[in-house]
DONUTI-648350 format. One record per residue (C-alpha): x, y, z. Coordinates in steps of 0.2 Angstrom, whole numbers, padded with zeros to 4 digits, always signed. Each point is the difference from the previous one (the first is absolute). Layout:
<recs>
XYZ...
</recs>
This chain:
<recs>
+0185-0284+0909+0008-0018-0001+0015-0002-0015-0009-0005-0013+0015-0011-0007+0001-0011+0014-0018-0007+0001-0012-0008-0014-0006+0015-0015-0020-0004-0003+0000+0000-0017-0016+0004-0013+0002-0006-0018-0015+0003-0014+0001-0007-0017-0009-0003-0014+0007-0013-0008+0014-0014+0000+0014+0010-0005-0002+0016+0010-0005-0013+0015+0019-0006-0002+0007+0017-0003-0008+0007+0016+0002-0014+0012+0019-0003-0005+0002+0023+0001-0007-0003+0017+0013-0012+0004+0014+0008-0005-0004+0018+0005-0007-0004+0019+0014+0008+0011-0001-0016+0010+0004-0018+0003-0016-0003+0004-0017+0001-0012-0019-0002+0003-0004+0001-0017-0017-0002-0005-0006-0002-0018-0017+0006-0006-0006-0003-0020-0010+0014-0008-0017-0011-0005+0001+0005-0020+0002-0008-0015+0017-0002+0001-0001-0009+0016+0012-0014+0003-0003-0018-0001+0005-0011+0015+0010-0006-0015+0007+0013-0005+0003+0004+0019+0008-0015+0000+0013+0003-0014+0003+0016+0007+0008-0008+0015-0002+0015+0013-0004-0004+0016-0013+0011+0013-0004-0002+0016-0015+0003-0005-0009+0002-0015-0017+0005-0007-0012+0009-0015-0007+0015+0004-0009+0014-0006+0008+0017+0001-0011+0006+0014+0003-0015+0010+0017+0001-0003-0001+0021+0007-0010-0007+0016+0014-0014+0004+0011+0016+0002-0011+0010+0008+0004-0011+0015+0015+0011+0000+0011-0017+0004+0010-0001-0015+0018+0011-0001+0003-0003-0021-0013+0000-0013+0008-0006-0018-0014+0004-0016+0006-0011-0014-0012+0005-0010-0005+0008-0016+0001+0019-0001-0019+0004+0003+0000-0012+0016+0014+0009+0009-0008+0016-0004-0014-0007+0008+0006-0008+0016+0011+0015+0004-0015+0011-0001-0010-0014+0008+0015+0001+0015+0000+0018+0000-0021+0000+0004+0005-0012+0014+0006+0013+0012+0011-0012+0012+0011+0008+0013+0013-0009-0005-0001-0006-0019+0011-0015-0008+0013+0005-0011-0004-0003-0017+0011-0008-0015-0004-0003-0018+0010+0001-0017-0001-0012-0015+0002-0018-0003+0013+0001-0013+0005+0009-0017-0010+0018-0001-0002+0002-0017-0015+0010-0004-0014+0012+0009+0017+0006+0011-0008+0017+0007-0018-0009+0000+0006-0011+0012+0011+0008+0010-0011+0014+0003-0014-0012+0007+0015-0007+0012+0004+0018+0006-0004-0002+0020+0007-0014+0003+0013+0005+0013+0013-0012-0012+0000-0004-0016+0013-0012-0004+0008+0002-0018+0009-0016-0006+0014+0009-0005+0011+0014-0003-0007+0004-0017-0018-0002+0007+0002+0012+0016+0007+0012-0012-0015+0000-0012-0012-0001+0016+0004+0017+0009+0002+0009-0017-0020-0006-0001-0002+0009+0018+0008+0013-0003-0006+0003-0016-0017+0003+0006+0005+0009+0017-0003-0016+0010+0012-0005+0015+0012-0013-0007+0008-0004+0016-0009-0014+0002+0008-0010-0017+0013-0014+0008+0013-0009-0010+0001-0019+0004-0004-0015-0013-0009-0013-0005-0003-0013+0015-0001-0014-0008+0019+0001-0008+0011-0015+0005+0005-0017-0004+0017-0006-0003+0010+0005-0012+0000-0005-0019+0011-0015-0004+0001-0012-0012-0003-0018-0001+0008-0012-0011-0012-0009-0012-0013+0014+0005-0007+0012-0014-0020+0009+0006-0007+0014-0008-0014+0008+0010-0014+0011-0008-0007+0013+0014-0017+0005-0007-0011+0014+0008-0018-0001+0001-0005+0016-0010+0017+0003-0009-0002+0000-0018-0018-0001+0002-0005-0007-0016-0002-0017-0007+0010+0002-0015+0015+0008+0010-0002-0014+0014-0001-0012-0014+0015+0004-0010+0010+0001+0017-0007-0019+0006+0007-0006-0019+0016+0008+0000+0002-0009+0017-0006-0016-0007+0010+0003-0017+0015+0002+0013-0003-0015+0007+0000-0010-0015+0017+0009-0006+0008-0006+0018-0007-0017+0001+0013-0004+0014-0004+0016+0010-0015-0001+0011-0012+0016-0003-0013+0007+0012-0016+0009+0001+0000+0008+0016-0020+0004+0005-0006+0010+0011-0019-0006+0004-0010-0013-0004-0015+0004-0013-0015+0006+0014+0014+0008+0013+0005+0019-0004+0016+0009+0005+0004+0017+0001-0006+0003-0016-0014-0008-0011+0005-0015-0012-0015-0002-0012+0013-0012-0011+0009-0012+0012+0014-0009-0011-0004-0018+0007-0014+0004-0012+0010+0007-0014+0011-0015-0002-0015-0010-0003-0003+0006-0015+0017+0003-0008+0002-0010-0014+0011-0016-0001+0000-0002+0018+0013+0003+0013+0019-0008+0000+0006-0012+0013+0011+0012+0009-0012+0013+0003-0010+0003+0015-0014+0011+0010+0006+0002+0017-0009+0008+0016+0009+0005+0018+0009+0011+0008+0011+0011-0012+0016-0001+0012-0002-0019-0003+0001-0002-0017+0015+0015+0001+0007-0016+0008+0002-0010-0016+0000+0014-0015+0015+0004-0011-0009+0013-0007-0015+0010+0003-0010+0009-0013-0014+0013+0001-0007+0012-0007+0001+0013+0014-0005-0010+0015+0008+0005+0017+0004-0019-0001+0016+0006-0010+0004+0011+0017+0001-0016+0012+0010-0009-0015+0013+0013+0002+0002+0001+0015+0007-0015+0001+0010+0002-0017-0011-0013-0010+0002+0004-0020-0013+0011-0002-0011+0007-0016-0014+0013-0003-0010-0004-0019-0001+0016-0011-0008-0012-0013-0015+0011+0002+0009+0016+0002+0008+0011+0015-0020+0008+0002-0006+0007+0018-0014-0011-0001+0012-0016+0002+0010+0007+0012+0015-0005-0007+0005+0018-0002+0005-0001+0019+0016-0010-0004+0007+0011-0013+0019+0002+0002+0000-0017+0011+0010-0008-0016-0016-0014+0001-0009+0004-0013-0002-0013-0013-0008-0011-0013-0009-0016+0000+0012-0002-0020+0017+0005+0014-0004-0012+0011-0004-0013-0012+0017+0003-0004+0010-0001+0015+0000+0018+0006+0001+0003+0019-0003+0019+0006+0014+0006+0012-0010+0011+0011+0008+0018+0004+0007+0004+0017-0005+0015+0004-0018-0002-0008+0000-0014+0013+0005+0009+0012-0013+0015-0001-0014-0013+0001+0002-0008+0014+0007-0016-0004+0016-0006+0012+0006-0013-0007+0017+0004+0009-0007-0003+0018-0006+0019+0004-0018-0005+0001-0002-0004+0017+0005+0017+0006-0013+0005-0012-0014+0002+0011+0010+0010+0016-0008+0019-0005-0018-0009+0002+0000-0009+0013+0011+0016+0009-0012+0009-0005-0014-0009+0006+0010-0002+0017-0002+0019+0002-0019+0002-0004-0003-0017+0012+0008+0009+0012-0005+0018+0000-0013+0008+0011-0013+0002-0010-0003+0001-0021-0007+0011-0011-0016-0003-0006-0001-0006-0020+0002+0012-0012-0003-0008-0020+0002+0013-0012-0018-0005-0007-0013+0008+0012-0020+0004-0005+0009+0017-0006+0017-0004-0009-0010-0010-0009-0020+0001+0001-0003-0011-0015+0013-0014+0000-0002-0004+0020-0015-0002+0005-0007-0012-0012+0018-0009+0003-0006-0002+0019-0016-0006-0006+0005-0014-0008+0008-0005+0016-0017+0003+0010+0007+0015+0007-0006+0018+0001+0009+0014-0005+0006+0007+0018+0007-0021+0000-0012-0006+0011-0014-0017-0003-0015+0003-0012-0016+0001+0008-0005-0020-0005+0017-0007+0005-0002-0014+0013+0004+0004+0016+0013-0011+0013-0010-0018+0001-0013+0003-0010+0005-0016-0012-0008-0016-0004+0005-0013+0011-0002-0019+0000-0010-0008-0018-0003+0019-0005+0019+0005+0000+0002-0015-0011-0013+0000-0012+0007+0019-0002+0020-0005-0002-0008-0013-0014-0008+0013-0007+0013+0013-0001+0015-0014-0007-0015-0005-0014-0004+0019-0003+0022+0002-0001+0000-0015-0011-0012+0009-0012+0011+0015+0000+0013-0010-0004-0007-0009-0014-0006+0013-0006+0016+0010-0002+0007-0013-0008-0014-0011-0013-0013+0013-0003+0010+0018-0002+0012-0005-0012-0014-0008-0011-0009+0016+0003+0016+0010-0005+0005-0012-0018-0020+0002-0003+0000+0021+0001+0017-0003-0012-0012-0008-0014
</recs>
């Protein structure tokens, strides 16, 4: 058996969307027990499926990178060529790749990786427990390994697999000051708050602040375009919003896209509601606040940063106020602001060096099988075109049975129009739907 740390590590990575695309490329970089990586990307075709756009903004590189379906993603690895497999996924699609892996019977299986793309602040033990087989789950900190193998062992499951590391996207230089510089950034989130009044009254407070500060520049920090999706679904984009808000916007205010780490670049203060934004801020020290204009709730996720020291109001900041985050807090979640981070991932890839290099590996085990749980798997596989033992419906198309030529292109028009509709739908005709069942 060749050292694995001296050649090139084949590398798998299936997402679903833009932001678990950056989470599990950049993991895969970081925790690859070797100078050298083949990685090769590979987007879940969904909804959420990212733009070339958004691709773009994104600004992680593959060798090679294409959408898939999540059988022909299982029959690129049945080849049995890769050595790491990384599922940055939602919960229900890693449960059903590991299962899908497990029905694949290779003699010598890929190691598998998967974990969360940032802040884990509800369905905790829903979706760890669809993780559970993965041979590492990596925790983005200390407080979250600790809550993760309290979920295993809660339930009897092995939590061995549960590794402490952080977020991969953490970096930038550190925060310093530039004379005749003042920028305020809003991070907002998709789906957090999710109504219009909520997302209303946060867009005026920012436009209100921006008319207090006329010689501070204040900006709207957007995750998508109206028409893309994210991680999570945006039916009421704030582009669109700010259209409507009465009296217009000030001079000094501004909707900005790109790359989060970028517009770190310029900010002097970086406010949010409970986005893992406000993580990247400080770790490089940034001034940083969370809102509790609509109160400390689970649903916002801005529960997550109690005792941080960054909770605040929209009436504080107005005022001046500057949140001084707590060390400790800091320090349980992850965020290194001291330098520690690049040691950050040496358990994973460690351990990853030990499995590439053992003899053989034991097959996938998930805690959900057709008999843990008769009623919650099975249909869960289904949805993923899989049967219960993890193997291809009867139906699915089988190895170079695709359109080729005119046929494969009339069907990708189709299938972008028919994603279009979707999209459309999600965001014009539901919430009429939902203010005309309100009446």
């Amino acid at each position: 058996m060749p050292t694995r740390t001296s050649e090139a590590v084949r590398t798998a990575v299936l997402a679903d969307s833009d932001t678990r695309w950056k989470w599990g490329a950049l993991t895969a970089r970081r925790i690859t027990p070797s100078t050298s990586v083949e990685l090769s990307g590979f987007l879940l075709r969904g909804r959420a499926t990212p733009t070339p756009r958004q691709l773009a903004e994104v600004g992680v590189a593959a060798d090679d990178l294409r959408e898939v379906t999540g059988n022909e993603f299982l029959r690129e690895i049945a080849d049995g060529s890769y050595d790491v497999v990384v599922l940055a996924l939602v919960g229900g699609g890693v449960q059903a790749m590991l299962h899908g892996l497990r029905a694949l019977g290779l003699a010598r299986r890929p190691v598998v990786v998967t974990g969360y793309v940032g802040v884990v602040y509800e369905k905790l033990s829903d979706g760890l427990l669809l993780r559970h087989g993965a041979d590492i789950v990596l925790a983005n900190s200390r407080h979250d390994a600790d809550r993760f193998r309290a979920v295993y062992r809660g339930v009897g499951a092995d939590p061995s697999a549960v590794t402490e590391a952080a977020l991969p996207f953490l970096g930038g230089k550190p925060y310093r000051p530039e004379p005749g510089r003042d920028t305020v950034v809003f991070a907002v989130q998709p789906s957090v708050p999710d109504t219009r009044a909520d997302r209303t009254y946060l867009l005026r407070r920012l436009v209100e602040h921006a008319r207090l500060h006329p010689g501070r520049e204040v900006l709207l920090k957007l995750r998508s375009k109206p028409g893309e999706h994210t991680t999570h679904l945006e039916e009421l984009p704030y582009q669109k919003l700010a259209q409507k808000l009465p009296g217009g916007l000030p001079p000094n205010f501004r909707t900005v896209y790109g790359n989060m780490g970028e517009v770190l670049d310029r900010t002097d203060l970086l406010v949010t509601v409970s986005s893992t934004a406000a993580l990247e801020s400080l770790h490089r020290s940034i001034p940083t606040a969370v809102l509790t204009d609509l109160g400390v709730r689970e649903p916002l996720g801005n529960h997550h940063f109690l005792g941080s020291g960054l909770l605040t109001s929209w009436d504080s900041l107005d005022g001046g106020h500057r949140p001084v985050p707590d060390p400790e807090w800091l320090a349980r979640q992850g965020v290194a602001a001291d330098g520690a981070y690049e040691t950050a991932f040496d358990e994973a890839r460690r351990r990853i060096a030990e499995l590439l290099l053992a003899g053989e590996r034991a097959p996938i085990a998930p805690y959900y099988t057709p008999a843990t749980a008769p009623g919650y798997l099975p249909p869960l596989l289904a949805r993923h075109h899989l049967a219960a033992d993890g193997t291809p419906l009867p139906g699915t198309a089988a190895p170079g049975a695709g359109p080729t030529g005119i046929r494969r292109v009339v069907r990708d028009a189709v299938r972008e129009a028919a994603r279009g509709a979707y999209r459309h739908g999600v965001q014009r005709v539901a919430p009429v739907i939902r203010r005309m069942g309100e009446l």
